[in-house]
C-alpha positions in Angstrom: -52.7 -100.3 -206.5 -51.9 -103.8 -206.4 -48.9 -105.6 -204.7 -46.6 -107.3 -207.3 -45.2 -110.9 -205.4 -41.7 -110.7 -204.6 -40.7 -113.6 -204.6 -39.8 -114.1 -208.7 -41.3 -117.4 -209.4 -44.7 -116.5 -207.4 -44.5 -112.9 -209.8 -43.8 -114.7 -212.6 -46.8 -116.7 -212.3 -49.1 -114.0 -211.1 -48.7 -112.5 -214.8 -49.8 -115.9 -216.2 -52.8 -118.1 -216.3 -50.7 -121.0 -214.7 -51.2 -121.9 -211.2 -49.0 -123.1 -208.6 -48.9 -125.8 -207.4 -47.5 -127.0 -204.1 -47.7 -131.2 -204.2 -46.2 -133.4 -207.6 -48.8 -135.3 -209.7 -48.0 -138.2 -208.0 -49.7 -137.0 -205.0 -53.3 -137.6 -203.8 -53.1 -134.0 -203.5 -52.0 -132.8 -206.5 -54.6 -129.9 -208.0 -56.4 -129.4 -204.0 -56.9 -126.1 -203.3 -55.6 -124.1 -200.6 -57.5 -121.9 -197.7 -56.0 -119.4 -195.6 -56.7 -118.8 -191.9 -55.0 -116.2 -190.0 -54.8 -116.8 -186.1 -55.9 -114.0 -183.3 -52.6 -113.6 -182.9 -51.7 -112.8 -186.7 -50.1 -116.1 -187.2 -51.3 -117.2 -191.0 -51.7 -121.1 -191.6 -51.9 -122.2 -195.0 -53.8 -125.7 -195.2 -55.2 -128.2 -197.8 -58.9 -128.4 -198.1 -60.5 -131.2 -197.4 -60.2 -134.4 -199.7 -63.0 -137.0 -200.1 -62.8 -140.2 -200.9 -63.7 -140.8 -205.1 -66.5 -143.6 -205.8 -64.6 -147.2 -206.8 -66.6 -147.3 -209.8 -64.5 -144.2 -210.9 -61.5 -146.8 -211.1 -60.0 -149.1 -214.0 -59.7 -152.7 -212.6 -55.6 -153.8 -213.5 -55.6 -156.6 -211.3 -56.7 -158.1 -207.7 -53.9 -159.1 -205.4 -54.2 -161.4 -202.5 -52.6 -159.9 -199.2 -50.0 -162.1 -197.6 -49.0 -162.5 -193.9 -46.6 -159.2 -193.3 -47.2 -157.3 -196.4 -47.4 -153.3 -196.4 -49.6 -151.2 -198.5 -46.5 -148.9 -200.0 -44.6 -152.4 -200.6 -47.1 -153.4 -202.7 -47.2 -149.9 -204.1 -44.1 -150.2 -204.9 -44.2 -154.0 -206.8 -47.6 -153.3 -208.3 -47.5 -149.3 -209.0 -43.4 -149.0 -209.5 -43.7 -146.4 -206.5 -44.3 -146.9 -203.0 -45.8 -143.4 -202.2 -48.5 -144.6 -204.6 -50.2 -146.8 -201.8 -52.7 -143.9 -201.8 -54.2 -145.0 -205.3 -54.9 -148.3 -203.7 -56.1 -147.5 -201.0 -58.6 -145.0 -203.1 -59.6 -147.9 -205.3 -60.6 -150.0 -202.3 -62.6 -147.0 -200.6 -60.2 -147.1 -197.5 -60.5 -144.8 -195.2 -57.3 -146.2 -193.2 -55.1 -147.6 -195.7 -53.7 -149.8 -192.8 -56.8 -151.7 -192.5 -56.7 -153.1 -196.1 -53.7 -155.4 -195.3 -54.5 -156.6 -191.9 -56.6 -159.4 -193.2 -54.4 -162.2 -194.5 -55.9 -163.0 -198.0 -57.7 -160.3 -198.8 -58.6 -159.2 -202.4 -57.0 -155.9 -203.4 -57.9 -153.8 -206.4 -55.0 -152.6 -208.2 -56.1 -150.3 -210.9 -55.1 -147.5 -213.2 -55.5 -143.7 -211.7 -58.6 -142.6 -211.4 -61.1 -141.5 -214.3 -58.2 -143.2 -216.7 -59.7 -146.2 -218.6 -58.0 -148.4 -220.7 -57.6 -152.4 -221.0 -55.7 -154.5 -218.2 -52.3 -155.6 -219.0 
């Protein structure tokens, strides 16, 4: 016999093909999927798997942007993107493993794009 959730939004979906899901689509990981690892003492931990870094030829070229002296990657998230929590997406489009590193260098040519795998025309 199987258990029926009982929480009502987790049974709800259990009876459906749709899938939970626990980040926005705004997030870099929106659509991950989930492992479980339960601890020796019984404690359960509930993690993301792991994310890799998407080619840069995968991205739509918008725009470059020249980083100036004191700028922040969600600030120019926010200017370029209309959302600072979108500093991800350029960080993605530049192959950054640090996002911090792409705007220590006074100058540098940034890649603002569209999302990934989205192509269109720049603006």
């Amino acid at each position: 016999m199987s258990s029926m959730p009982t929480n009502p939004i987790q049974a709800l979906l259990a009876q459906t093909s749709l899938e939970r899901n626990l980040f926005t689509s705004t997030s870099r990981y929106y659509g991950m999927d989930t492992e479980t690892l339960t601890t020796a003492t019984g404690t359960t931990i509930i993690y993301v798997k792991r994310r890799f870094l998407p080619s840069t030829d995968s991205f739509q070229l918008l725009q470059l942007h020249a980083v100036v002296q004191g700028e922040r990657l969600d600030n120019i998230a926010a200017k370029l993107l209309g959302d600072p929590e979108l500093f991800w997406r350029i960080a993605d489009a530049n192959g950054a493993m640090r996002p911090e590193d792409l705007v220590a260098v006074v100058g540098r040519q940034l890649k603002i794009t569209l999302p990934q795998g989205i192509t269109g025309s720049a603006l």
